[in-house]
Residue, then its C-alpha position, 0 to 999 in steps of 0.5 A: x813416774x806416775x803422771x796421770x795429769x798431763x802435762x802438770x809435773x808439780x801435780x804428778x810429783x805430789x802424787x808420786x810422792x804421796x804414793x811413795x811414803x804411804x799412799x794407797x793407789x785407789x785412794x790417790x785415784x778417788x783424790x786425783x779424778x774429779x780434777x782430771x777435767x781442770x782446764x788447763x788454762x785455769x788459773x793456779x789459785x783456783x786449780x790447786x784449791x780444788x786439789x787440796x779440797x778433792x785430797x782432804x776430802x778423801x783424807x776426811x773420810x779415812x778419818x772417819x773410818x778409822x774413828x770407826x774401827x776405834x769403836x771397835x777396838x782395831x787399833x791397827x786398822x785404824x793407825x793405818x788409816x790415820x796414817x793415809x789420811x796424814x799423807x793426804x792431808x800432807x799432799x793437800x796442804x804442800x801443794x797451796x801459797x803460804x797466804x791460803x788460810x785453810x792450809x794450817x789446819x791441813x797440816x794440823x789434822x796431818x800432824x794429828x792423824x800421824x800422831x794417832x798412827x804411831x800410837x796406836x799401830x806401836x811404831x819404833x819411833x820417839x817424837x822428840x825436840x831438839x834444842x836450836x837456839x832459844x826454841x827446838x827442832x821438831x824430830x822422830x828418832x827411830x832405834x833398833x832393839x839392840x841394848x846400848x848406844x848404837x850409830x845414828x843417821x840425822x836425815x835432813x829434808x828439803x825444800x817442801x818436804x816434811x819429817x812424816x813423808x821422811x818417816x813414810x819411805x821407809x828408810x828409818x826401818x830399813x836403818x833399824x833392821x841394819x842396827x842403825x838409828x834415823x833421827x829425821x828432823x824438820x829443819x828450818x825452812x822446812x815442816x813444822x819447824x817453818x809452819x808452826x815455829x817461824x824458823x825459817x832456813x840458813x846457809x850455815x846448816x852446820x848450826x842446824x847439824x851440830x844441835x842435832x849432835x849435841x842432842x844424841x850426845x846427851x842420849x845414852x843409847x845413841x853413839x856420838x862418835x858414829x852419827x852420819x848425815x842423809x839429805x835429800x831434795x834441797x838437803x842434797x845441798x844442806x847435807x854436804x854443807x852440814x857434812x863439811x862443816x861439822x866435824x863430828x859426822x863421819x859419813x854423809x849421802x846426798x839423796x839428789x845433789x843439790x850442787x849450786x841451789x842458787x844457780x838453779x834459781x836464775x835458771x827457772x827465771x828463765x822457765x828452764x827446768x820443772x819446779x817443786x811446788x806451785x806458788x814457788x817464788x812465794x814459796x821460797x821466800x818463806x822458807x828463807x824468810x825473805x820479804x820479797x823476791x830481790x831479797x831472794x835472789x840476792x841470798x840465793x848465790x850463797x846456797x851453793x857447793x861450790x869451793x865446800x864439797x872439797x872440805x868432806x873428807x870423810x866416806x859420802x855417798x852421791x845418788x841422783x836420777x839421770x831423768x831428774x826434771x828438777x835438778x840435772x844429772x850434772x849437778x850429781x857429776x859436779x859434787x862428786x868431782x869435788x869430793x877429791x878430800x874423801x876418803x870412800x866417794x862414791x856415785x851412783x846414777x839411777x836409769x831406767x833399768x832399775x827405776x828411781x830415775x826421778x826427783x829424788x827416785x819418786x818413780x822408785x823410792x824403794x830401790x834408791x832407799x835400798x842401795x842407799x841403807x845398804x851402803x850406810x851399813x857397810x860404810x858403818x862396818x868398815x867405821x867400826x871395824x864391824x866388817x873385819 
């Protein structure tokens, strides 16, 4: 992985990901020097503050450019630079405790900026609401041109993660160019969902699932009887839950197994293993809408595989990296050993010699996201009896 803060996995994992749904490396560069000089020892409010001030402010600046390039009617060069300026803010904004009051308006321009980005370079994607309880998930569902309903893939994301990351690795595209639509959501906890609704996250990501069925069962050009489940990050623990669950998925890919989430939580009490984010445990209280961290702790033992990944019995596919700094390889070996109920289990541990061996792959989201949109394609075919 990219690490050019030494020893600061939260801030090289930023930049990972911020390279690999869409940013440019002279672009992260400009982002990431003026805070090479940071003392190690400063304090964790005011070092992330000067990170979200250096990153918006090359996202600024790409704002403006674009807004240039709009004058002049180049739709595409601006859509493009609307779009890094949306991974930038996004960067900025993930990287802040929920009390730091500018991070909302971060995350607007982001929403804002991406917004343009499809509009005006024309994507083959939909922003769409999803109807959950009383309110609705936010989502952008992604179609191939083929006429009539066609299969469809719900990619849940995780902890911190957001739909507009999702949609910048690529993976909905590559689903398309294989036939094969991507309905990427913001699920509670997570995303606009959490930061602009209030929904917050639930161990039952089965309710989470089933709206999201219900709505493709509602659409005419999407398949019911063929919608499978791609998570990633936490979602390698809200997939396989939402997978054993709902009866109405056939087939599931845990991008990162997250096998005992909560076992994972008294261990970085005890500082072992690397975390996503600063602030975390201010973090993860608002994700679970917990008012203090007992609160936490005692929800956390819940969020868990264990005595559920033995209901999936249908095709599921395990990728994890051997290098994971977050999650530990064994968690990947702990679910796949429990999937003694599918039909088609299979584990797939990336190494150095192919790259990916990182938090879900962000050293090389490419070759991970491949292997992963291949294998949902085939296991679609021998669904339908396409492959015969």
């Amino acid at each position: 992985m990219f690490e050019p803060f030494p020893d600061r996995y939260v801030w090289n994992l930023s930049v990972g990901l911020a390279l690999a749904v869409g940013g440019q490396i002279g672009e992260v560069d400009r982002a990431c020097r003026p805070l090479l000089g940071l003392p190690a020892d400063g304090g964790e409010e005011e070092t992330t503050g000067a990170f979200f001030r250096s990153w918006c402010a090359v996202a600024d600046t790409l704002v403006a450019l674009a807004q240039e390039d709009e004058k002049h009617h180049r739709r595409r060069s601006a859509g493009h630079k609307y779009h890094r300026a949306a991974v930038y803010y996004q960067t900025a904004e993930r990287m802040q405790a929920r009390s730091f009051e500018p991070r909302e308006a971060a995350y607007r321009k982001a929403l804002d900026c991406f917004a343009r980005y499809l509009d005006l370079t024309a994507q083959p994607a939909e922003r769409v609401e999803i109807p959950y309880g009383d309110t609705a998930l936010p989502g952008i569902l992604v179609r191939p041109d083929t006429p009539g309903p066609v299969p469809c893939v719900l990619f849940f994301n995780g902890l911190d993660s957001t739909k507009e990351q999702i949609y910048g690795t690529g993976t909905a595209e590559e689903l398309r160019r294989r036939g094969i639509a991507t309905l990427i959501v913001d699920t509670p906890g997570a995303g606009e969902a959490l930061r602009l609704r209030g929904l917050t996250a639930t161990p039952d990501t089965e309710r989470w699932a089933a709206a999201c069925v219900d709505y493709l069962t509602a659409r005419p050009d999407t398949d019911e009887t063929m919608v499978g489940m791609l998570a990633w990050s936490l979602g390698g623990y809200y997939g396989p839950r939402a997978t054993a669950f709902e009866p109405r998925i056939r087939f599931g890919v845990a991008w990162g197994s997250n096998y005992d989430w909560g076992e994972v939580q008294a261990q970085r009490l005890r500082n072992e293993g690397d975390r996503p984010v600063p602030h975390y445990w201010e973090h993860v209280q608002w994700v679970w809408g917990c008012a203090n961290l007992d609160e936490f702790l005692d929800l956390a033992p819940a969020i868990t595989l264990r005595g559920v990944a033995d209901r999936i019995a249908v095709p599921f596919l395990v990728v994890h990296g051997e290098n994971d700094r977050q999650i530990p390889v064994r968690y990947a070996h702990a679910l796949y050993d429990d999937l003694v109920n599918s039909p088609k289990r299979e584990l797939r541990i990336f190494t150095e010699r192919e790259g990916g061996v990182e938090h879900c792959s962000i050293d090389n989201i490419t070759v991970v996201r491949d292997h992963i949109c291949d294998w949902i394609a085939e296991t679609v075919a021998e669904l339908t009896g396409a492959g015969e």
